[in-house]
LUMTORZA-547130 format. One record per atom (N, C-alpha, C, O): residue in one letter; y, z, x. Coordinates in steps of 0.05 Angstrom, whole numbers, plus 32768, in hexadecimal, padded with zeros to 4 digits. Example, Ala and Ser with C-alpha at 12.3 -4.5 7.8 and 13.67 -1.06 7.14 Angstrom:
BEGIN
a7F8E809C8108
a7FA6809C80F6
a7FBE809C8108
a7FBE80A9811D
s7FD3808E8101
s7FEB808F8111
s8001809D8102
s801780A1810C
This chain:
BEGIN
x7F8E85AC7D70
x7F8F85957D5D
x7FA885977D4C
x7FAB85AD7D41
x7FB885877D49
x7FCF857D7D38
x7FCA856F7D23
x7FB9855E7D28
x7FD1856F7D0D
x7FC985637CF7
x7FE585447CF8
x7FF485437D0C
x7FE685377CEA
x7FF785217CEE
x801C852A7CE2
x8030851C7CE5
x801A853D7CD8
x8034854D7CD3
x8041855D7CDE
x805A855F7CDD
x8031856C7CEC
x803985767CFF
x804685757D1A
x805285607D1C
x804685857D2F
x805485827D4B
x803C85767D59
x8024857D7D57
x804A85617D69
x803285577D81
x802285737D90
x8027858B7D91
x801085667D99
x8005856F7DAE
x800C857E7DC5
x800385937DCE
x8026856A7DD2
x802B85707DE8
x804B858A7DDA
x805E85907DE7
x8049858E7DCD
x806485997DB7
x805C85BC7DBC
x806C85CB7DC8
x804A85C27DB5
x803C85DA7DBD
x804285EE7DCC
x804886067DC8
x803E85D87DEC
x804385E57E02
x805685EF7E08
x805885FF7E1B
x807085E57DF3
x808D85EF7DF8
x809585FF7DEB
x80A6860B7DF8
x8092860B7DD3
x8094861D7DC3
x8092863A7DCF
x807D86477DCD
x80AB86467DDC
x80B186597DE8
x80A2867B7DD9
x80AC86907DD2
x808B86737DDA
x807E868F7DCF
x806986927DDC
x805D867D7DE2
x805C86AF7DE7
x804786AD7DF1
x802E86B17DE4
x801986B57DF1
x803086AF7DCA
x801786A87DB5
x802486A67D9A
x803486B67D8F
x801A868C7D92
x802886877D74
x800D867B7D68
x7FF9867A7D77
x800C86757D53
x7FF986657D3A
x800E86557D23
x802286597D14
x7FFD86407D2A
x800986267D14
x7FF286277D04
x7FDB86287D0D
x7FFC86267CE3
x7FED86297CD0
x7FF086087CC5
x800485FB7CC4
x7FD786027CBE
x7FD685E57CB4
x7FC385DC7C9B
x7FAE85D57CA6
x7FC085DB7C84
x7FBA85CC7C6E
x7FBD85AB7C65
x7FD385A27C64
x7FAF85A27C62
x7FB0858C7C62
x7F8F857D7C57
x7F7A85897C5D
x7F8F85677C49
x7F7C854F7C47
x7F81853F7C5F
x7F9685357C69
x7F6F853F7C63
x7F7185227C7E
x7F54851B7C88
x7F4185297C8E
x7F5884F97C88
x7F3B84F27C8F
x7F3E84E67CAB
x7F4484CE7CAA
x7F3D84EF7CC0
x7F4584D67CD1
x7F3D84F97CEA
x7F3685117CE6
x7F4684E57D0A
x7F3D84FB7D1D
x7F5C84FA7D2B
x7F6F84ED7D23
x7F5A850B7D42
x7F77850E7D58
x7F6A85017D66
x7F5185007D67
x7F8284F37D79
x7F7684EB7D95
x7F6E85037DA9
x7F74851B7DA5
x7F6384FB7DB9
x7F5A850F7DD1
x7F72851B7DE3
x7F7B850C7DF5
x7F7985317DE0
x7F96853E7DF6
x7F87855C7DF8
x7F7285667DEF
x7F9C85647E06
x7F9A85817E0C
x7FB285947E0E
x7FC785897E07
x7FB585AF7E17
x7FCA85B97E12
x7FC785CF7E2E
x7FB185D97E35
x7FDE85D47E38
x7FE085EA7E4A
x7FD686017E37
x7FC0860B7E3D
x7FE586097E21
x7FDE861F7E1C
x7FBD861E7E10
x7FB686097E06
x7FAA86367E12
x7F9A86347E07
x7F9686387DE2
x7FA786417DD3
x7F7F86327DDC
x7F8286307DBB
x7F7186347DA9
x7F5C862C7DB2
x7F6E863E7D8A
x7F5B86517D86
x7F5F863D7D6E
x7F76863C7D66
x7F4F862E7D60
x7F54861C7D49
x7F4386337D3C
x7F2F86397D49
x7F47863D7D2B
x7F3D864C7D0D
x7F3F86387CEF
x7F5386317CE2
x7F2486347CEC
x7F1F86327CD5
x7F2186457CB9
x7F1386587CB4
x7F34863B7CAD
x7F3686527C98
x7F29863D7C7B
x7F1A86487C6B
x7F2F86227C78
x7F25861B7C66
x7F1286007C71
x7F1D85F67C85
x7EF885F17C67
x7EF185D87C6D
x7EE085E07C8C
x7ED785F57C95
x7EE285CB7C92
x7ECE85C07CB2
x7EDF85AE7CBE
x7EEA85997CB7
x7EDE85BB7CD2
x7EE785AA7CEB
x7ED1859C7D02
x7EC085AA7D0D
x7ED485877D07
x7EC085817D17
x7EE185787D38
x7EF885707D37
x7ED0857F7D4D
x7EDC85807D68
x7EC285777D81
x7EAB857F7D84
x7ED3855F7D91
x7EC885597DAA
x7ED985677DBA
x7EF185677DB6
x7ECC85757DD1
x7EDA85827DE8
x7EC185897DFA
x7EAB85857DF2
x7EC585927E13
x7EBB859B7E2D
x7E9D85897E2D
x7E8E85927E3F
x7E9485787E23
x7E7D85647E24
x7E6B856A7E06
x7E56855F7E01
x7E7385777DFB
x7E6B857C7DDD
x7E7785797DC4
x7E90857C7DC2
x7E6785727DAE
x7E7885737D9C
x7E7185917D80
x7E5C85967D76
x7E8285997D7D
x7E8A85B37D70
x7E8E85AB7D50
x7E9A85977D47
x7E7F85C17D44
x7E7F85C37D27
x7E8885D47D1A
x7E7885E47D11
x7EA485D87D15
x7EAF85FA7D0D
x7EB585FD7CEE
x7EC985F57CE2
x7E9E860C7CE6
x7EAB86107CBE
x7EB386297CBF
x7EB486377CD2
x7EB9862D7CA8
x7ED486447CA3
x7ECA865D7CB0
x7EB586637CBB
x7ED686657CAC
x7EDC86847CBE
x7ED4868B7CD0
x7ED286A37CD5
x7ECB86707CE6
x7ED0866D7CFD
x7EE986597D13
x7EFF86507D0D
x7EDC86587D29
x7EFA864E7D39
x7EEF86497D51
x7EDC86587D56
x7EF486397D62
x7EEE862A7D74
x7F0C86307D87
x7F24862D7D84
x7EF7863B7D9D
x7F0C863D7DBB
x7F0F86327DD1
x7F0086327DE4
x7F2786257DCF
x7F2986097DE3
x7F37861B7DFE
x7F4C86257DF9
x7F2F861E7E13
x7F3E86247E29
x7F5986117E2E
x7F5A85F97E29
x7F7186247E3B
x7F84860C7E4B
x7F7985FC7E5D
x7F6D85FF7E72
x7F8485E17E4B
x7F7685BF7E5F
x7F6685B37E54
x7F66859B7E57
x7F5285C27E43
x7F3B85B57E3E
x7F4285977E29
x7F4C859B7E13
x7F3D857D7E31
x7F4085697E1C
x7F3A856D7E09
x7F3185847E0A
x7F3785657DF1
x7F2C85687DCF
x7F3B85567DC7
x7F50854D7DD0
x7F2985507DA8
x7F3385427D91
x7F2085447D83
x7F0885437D8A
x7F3085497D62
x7F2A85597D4C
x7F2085467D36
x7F29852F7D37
x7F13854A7D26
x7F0985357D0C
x7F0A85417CFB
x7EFD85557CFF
x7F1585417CE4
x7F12854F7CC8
x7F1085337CB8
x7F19851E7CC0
x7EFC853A7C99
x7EF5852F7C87
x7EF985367C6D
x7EE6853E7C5E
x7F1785337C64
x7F1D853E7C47
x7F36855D7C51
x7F47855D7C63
x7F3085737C3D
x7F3D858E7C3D
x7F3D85967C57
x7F2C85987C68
x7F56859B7C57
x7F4B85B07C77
x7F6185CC7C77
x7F7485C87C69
x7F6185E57C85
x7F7A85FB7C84
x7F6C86027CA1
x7F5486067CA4
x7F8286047CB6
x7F7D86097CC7
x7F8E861C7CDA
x7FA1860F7CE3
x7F8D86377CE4
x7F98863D7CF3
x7FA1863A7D12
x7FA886527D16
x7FA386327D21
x7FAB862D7D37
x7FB8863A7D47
x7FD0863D7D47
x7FA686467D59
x7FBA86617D6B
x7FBD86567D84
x7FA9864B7D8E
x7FCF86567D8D
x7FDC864F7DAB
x7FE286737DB9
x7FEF86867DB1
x7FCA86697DD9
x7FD986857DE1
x7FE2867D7E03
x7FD286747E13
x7FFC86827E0A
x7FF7867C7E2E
x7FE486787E41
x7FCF86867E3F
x7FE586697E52
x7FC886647E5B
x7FCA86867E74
x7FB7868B7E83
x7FDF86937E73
x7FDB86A97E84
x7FCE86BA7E75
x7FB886C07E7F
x7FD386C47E60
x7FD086D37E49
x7FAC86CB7E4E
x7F9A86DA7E56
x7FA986B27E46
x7F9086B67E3D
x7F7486AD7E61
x7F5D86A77E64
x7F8586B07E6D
x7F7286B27E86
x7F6086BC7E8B
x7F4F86AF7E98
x7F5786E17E81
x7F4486E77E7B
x7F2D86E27E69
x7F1786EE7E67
x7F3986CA7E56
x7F1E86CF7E45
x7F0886B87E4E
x7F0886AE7E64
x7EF686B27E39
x7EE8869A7E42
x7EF886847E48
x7F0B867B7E3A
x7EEE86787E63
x7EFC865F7E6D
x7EEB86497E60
x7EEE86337E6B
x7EDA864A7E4C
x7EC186337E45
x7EC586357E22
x7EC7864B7E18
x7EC686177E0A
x7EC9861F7DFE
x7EB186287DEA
x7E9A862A7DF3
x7EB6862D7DD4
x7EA486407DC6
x7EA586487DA8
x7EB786587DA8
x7E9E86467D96
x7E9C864B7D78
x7E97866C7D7A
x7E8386797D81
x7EB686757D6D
x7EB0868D7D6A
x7EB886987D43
x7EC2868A7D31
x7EAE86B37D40
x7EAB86B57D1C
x7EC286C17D1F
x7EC586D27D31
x7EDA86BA7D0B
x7EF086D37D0C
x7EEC86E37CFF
x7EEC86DE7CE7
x7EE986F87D06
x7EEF87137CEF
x7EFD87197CE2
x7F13870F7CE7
x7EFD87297CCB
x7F21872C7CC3
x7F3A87337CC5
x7F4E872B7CB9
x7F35874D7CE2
x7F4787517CEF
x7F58873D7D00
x7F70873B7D01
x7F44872F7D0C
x7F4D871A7D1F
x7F5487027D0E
x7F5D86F07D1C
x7F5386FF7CF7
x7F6386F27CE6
x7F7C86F27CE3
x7F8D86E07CE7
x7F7F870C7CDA
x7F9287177CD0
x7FAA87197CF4
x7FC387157CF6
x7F9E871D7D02
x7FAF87157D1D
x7FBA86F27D25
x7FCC86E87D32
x7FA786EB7D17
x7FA786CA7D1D
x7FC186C17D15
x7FD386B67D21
x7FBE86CD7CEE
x7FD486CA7CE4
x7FED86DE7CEA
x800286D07CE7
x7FF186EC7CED
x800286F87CFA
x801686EB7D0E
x802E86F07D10
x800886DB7D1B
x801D86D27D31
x802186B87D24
x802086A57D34
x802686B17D06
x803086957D04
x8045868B7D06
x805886957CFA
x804886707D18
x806786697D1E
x807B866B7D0E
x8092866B7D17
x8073866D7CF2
x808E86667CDE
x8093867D7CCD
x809E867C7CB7
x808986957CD9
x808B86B17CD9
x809986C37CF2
x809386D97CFA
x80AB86B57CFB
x80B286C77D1A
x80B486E07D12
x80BC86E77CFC
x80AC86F17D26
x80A2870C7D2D
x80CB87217D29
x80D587347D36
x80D487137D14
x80F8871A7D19
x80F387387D1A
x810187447D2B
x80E487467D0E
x80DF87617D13
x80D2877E7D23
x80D187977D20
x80C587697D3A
x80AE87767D4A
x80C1876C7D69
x80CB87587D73
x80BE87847D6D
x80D187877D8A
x80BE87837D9F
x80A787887D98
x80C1877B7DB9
x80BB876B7DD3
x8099877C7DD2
x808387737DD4
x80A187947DD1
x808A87A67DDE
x807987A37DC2
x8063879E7DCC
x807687A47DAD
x806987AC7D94
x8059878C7D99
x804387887D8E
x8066877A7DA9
x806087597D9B
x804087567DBC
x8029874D7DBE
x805587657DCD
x803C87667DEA
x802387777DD8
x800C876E7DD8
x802A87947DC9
x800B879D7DC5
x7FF787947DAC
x7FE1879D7DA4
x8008877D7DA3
x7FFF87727D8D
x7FE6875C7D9B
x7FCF87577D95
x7FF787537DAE
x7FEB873A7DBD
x7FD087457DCB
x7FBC873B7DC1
x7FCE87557DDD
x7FC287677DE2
x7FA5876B7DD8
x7F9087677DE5
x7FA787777DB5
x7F9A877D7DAA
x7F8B875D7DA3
x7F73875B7DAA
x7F92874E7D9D
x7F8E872E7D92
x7F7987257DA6
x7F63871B7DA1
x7F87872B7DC4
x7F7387217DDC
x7F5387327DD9
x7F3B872A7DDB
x7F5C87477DD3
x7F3E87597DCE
x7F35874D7DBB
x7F2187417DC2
x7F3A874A7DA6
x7F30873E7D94
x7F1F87257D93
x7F0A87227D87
x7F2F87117DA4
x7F2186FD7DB4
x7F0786FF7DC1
x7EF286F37DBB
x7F0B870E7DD2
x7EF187127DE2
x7EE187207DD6
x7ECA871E7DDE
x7EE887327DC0
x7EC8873A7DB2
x7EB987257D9D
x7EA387277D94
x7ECC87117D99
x7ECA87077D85
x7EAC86FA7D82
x7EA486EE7D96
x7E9886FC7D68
x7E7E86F27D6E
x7E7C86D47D6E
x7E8786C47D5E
x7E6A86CC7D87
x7E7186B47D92
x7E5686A67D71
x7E4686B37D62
x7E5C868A7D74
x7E4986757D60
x7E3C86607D69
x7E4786517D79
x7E23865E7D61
x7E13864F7D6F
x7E19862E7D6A
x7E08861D7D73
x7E2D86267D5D
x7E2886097D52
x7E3C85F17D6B
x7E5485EC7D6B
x7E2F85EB7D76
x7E3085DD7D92
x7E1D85CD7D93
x7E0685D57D93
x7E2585AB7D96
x7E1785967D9C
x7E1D858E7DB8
x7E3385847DBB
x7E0F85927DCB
x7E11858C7DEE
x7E1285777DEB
x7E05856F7DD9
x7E2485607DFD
x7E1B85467E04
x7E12853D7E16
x7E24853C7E26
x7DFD85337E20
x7DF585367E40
x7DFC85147E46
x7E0084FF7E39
x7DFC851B7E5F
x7E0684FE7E76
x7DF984F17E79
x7DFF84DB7E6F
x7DDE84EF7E88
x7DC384E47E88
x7DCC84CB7E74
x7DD584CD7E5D
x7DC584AD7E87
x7DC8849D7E6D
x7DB384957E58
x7DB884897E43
x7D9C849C7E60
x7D7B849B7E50
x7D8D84AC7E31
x7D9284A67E19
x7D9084C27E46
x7D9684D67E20
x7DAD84CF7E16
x7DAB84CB7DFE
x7DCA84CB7E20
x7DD984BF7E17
x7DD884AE7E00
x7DE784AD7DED
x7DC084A07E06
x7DB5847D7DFB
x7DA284917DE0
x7DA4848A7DC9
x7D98849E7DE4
x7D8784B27DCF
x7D9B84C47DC0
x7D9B84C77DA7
x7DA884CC7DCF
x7DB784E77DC0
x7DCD84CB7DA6
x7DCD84CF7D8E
x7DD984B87DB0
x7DEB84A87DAB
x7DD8849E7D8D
x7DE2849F7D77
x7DC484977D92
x7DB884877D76
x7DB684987D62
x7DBA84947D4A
x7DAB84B27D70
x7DAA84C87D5B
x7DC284D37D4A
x7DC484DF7D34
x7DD384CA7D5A
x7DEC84D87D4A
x7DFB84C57D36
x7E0684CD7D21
x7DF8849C7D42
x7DF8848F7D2E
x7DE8848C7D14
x7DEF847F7D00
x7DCF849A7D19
x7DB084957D07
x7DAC84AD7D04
x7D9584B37D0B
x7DBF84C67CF8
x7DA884DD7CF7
x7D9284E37CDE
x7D8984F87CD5
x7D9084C87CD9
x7D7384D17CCD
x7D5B84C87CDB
x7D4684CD7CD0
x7D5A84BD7CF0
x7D4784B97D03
x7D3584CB7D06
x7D3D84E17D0E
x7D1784C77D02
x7D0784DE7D08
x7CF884D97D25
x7CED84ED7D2E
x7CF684C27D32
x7CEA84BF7D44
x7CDF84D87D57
x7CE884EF7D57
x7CCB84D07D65
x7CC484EA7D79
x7CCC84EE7D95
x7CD284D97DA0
x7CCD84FD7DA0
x7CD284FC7DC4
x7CC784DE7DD1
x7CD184CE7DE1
x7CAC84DF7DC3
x7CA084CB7DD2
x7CA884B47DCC
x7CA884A47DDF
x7CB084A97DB1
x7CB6849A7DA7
x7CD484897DAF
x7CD884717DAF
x7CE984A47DB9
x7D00849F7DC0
x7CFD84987DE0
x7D0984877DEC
x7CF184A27DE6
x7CE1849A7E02
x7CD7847C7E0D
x7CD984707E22
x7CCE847A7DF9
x7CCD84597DFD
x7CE584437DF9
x7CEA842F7E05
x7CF384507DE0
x7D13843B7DE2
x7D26843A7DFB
x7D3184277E05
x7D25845E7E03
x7D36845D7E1F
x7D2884577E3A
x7D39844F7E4A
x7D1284577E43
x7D0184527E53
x7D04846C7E64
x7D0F846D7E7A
x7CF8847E7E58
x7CEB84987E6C
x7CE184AF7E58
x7CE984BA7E43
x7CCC84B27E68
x7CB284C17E5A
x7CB884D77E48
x7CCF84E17E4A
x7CA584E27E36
x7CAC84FF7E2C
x7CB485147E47
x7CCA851E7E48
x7CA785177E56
x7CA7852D7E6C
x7CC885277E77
x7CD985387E7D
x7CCB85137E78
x7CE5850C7E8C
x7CFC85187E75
x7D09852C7E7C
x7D01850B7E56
x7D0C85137E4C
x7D10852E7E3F
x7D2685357E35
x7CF885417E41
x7CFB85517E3D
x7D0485667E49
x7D0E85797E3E
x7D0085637E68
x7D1085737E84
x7D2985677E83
x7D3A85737E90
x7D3285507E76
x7D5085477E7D
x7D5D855B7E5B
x7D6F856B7E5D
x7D5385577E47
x7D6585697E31
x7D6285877E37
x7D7285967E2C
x7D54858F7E44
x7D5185AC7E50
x7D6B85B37E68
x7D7885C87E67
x7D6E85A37E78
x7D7E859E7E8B
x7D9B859C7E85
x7DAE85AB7E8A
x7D9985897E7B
x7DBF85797E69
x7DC985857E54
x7DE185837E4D
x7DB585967E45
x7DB2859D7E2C
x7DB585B77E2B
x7DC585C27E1B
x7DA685C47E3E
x7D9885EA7E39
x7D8D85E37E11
x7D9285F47DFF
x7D8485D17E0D
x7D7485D27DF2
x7D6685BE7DF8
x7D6A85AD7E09
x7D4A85C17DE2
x7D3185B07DED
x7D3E85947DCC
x7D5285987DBE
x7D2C857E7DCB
x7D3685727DC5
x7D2F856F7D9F
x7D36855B7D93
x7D2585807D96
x7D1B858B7D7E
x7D3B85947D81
x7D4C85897D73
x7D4185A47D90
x7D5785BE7D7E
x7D6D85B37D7F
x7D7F85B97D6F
x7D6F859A7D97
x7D8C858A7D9A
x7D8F857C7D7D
x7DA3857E7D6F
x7D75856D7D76
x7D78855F7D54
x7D7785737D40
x7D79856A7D29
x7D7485937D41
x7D7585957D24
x7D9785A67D25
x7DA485AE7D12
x7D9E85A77D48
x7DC285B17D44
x7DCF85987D36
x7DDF859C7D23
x7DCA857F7D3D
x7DD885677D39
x7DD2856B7D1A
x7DE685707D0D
x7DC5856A7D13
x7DBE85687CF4
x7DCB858D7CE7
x7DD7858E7CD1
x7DC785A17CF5
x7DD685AF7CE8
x7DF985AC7CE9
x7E0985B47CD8
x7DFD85A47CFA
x7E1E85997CFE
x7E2B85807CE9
x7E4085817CDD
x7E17856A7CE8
x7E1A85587CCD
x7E1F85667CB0
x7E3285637CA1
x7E0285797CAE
x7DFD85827C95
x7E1A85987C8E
x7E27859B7C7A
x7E1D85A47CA9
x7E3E85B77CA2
x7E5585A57C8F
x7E5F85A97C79
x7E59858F7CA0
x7E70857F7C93
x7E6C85707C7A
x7E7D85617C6F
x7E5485777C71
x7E5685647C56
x7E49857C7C42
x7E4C85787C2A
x7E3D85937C4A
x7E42859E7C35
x7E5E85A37C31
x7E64859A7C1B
x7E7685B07C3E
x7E8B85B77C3A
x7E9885A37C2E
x7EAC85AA7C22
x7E9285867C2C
x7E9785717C1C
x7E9785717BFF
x7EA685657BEF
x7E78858E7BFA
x7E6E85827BE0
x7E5B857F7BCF
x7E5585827BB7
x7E4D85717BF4
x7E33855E7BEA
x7E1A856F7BE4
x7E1785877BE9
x7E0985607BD8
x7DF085697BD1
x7DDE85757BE1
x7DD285657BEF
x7DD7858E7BE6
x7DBD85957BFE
x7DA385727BFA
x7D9A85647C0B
x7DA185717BE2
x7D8385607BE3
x7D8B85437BF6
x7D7D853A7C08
x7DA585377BED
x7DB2851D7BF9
x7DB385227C16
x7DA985117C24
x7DC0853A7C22
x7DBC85397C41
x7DA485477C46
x7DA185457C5E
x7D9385527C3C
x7D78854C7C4D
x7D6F852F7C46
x7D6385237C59
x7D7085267C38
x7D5E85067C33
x7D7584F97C4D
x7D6684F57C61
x7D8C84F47C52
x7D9784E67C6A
x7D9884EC7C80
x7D9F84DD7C92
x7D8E85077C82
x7D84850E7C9D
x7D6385167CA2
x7D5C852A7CAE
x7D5285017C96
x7D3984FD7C99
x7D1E85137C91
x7D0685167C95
x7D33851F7C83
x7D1B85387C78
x7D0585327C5E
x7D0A85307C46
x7CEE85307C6A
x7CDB85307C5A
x7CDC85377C42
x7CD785297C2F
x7CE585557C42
x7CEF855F7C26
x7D07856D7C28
x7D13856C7C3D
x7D14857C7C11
x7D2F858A7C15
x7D2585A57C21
x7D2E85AA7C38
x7D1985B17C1A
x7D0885CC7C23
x7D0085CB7C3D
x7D0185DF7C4A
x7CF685B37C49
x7CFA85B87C66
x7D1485B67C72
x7D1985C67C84
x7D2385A77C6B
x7D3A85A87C74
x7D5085CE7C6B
x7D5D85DA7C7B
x7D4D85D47C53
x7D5085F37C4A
x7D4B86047C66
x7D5B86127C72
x7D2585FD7C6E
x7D21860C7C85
x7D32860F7C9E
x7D3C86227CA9
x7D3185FC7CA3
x7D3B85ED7CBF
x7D5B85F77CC2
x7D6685FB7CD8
x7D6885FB7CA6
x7D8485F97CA8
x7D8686227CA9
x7D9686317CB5
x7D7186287C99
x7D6D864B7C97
x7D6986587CB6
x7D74866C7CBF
x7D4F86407CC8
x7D4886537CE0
x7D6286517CEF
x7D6986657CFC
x7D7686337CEE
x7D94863C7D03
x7D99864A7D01
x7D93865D7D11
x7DAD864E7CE2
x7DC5865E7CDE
x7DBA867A7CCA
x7DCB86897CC0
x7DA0867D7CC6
x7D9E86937CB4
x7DA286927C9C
x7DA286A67C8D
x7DA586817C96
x7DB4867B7C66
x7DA6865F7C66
x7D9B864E7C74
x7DAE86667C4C
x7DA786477C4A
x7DC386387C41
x7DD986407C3B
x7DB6861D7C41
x7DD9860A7C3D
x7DE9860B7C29
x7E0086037C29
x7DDB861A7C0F
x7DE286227C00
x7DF9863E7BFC
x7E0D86447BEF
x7DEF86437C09
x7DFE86637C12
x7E0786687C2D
x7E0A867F7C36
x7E0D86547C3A
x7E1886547C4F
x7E3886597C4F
x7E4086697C60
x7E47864F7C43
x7E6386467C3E
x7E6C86657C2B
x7E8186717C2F
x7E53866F7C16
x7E61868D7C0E
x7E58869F7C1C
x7E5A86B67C13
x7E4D869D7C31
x7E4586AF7C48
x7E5586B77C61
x7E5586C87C73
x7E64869E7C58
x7E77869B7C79
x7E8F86B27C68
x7E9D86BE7C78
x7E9386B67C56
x7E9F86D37C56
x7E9686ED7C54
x7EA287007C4B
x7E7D86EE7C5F
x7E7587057C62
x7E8287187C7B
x7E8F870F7C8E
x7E7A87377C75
x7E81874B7C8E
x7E8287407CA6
x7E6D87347CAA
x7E94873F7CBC
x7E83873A7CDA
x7E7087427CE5
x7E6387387CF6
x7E6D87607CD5
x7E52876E7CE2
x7E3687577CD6
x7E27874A7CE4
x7E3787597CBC
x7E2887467CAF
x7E23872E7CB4
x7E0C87267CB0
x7E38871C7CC0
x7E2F87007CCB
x7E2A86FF7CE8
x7E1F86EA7CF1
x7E3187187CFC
x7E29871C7D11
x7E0387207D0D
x7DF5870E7D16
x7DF887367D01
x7DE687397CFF
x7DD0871F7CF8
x7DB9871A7CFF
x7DE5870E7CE3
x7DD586F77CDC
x7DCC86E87CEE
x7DB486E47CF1
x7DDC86DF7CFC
x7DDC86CC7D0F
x7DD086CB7D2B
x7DD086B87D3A
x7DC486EC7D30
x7DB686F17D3D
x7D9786DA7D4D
x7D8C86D57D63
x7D9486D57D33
x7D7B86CD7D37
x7D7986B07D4B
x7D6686A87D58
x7D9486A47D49
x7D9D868F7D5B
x7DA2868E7D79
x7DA9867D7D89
x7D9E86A07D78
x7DB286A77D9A
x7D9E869F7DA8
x7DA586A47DBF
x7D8886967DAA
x7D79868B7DB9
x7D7E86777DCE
x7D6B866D7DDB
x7D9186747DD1
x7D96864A7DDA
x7DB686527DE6
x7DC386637DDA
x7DC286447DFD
x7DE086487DFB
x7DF286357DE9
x7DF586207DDC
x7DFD864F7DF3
x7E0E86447DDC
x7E21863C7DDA
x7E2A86357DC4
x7E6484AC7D02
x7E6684977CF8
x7E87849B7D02
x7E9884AC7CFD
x7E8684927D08
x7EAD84947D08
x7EB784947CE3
x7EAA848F7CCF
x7ED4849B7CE8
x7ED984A67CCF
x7EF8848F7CD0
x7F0784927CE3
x7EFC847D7CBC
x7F0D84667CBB
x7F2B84777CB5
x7F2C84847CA0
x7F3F84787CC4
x7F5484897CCB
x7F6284897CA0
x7F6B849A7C91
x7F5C846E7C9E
x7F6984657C81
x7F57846C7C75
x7F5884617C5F
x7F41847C7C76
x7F2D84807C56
x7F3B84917C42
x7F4684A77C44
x7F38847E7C2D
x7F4484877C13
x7F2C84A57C0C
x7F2E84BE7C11
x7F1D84987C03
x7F0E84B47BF8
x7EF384BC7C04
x7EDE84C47BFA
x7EFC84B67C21
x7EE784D57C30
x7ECB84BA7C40
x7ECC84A17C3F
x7EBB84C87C4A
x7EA184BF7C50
x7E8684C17C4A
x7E7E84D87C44
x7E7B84B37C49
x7E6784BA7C38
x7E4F84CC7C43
x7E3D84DB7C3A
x7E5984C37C60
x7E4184D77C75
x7E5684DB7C8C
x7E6184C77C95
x7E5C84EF7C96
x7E6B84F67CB1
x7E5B84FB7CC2
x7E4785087CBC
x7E6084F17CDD
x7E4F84F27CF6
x7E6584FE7D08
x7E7E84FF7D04
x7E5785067D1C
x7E6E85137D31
x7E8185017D45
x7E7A84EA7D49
x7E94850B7D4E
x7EAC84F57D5A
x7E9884DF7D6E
x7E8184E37D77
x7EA684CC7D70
x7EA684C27D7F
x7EAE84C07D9D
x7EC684BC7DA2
x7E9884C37DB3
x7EAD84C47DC9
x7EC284BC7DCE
x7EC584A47DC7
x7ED684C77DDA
x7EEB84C27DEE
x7EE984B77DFE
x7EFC84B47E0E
């Protein structure tokens, strides 16, 4: 993702290094178009939420995590307000071994501190050929241990759920039931529920409360009130919603955002409990923000 000041997209690929990071700060309300890049790319969140469509999902990355796009993969990025973002570009040779699929991973601080390390407007004038290969090296390991994150909204093909998954994401305060949605798209609980199992690998409870924990990411980092987004995303009370947002991610929404600087050991351990499962448009000219962010719009 490129912010609108920056180098295109296709700009990247030419930049004669075999791993660099573009550092980016900025307010911006508006999304990128959909491109891709030979090299592969490691968007790190250092400040804000990023929301990202890529590989048939859409991705929710808050800070001190980062989202790994393989070389090729299409994307386009949405931010709402603040954003600081690192951006690592690494050869698509270089990064051949790692995951070819993308993925929300937590950076640590080492692997931070590597991120930034290789920033473009820092050239390496002092680190000779061989020091810059075992630097790289180390970075790739780093990669692949890196602890992967559960916050992934699947989009499935099926046009029944399409037509379901689609309202929900315009209406997420919709409480309707399986059966209920069953009747708008015309096919049974049983049918729909072997098709979100299928398209999904999540049953259709857990697909609505990721969608709703992916909403609720981007607007607390906004600001907003815990009580206001549970009341717009159909919660009976705030305390159920407290629950619901505790059994995902382990915190609550409150303490989510001063948690995300915790130890790696410590947010590894947290986050444990998730591993279960695999793992509104926004007006380009908004003056001051949205009042509810929904996830991109397809491509």
């Amino acid at each position: 993702m490129e912010f609108p000041h920056k180098s295109g997209a296709a700009e990247v690929d030419y930049i004669p290094r075999p791993v660099f990071s573009l550092i980016t700060e900025t307010t911006f309300v508006g999304e990128t178009e959909s491109h891709r890049h030979n090299k592969a790319q490691l968007m790190y969140v250092i400040g804000g939420v990023l929301t990202v469509q890529a590989a048939g999902g859409i991705w929710t990355v808050p800070p001190h995590c980062a989202l790994w796009i393989p070389s090729g993969v299409f994307h386009a990025g949405r931010v709402a307000g603040h954003i600081k973002i690192g951006s690592l570009y690494i050869d698509p040779a270089l990064a051949a071994p790692l995951d070819q699929n993308c993925g929300i991973l937590f950076v640590q601080p080492f692997l931070r501190e590597l991120i930034l390390r290789f920033d473009s407007e820092t050239p390496l004038a002092n680190m000779d050929r061989e020091r810059e290969t075992r630097l790289i090296s180390v970075l790739l390991d780093e990669l692949d241990a890196a602890p992967p994150e559960p916050i992934h909204l699947p989009m499935p093909n099926d046009r029944r759920l399409r037509r379901l998954t689609e309202s929900m994401i315009e209406n997420p305060g919709l409480r309707f039931t399986i059966d209920e949605w069953g009747a708008r798209v015309g096919a049974s609980n049983r049918t729909l529920s072997r098709l979100f199992q299928r398209e999904t690998r999540m049953s259709f409870i857990r697909w609505r409360q990721q969608l709703h924990i992916g909403l609720a990411l981007q607007r607390l980092a906004q600001g907003e009130q815990v009580t206001n987004i549970a009341g717009d995303l159909g919660y009976e009370s705030v305390s159920a919603f407290i629950s619901m947002f505790r059994r995902m991610l382990g915190t609550t929404p409150a303490r989510y955002f001063d948690d995300a600087g915790a130890s790696g050991l410590e947010r590894g351990d947290r986050k444990m409990i998730v591993r279960d499962w695999d793992g509104g448009d926004i007006p380009r000219n908004a003056a001051n923000g949205p009042a509810n962010v929904i996830p991109l719009r397809r491509p």
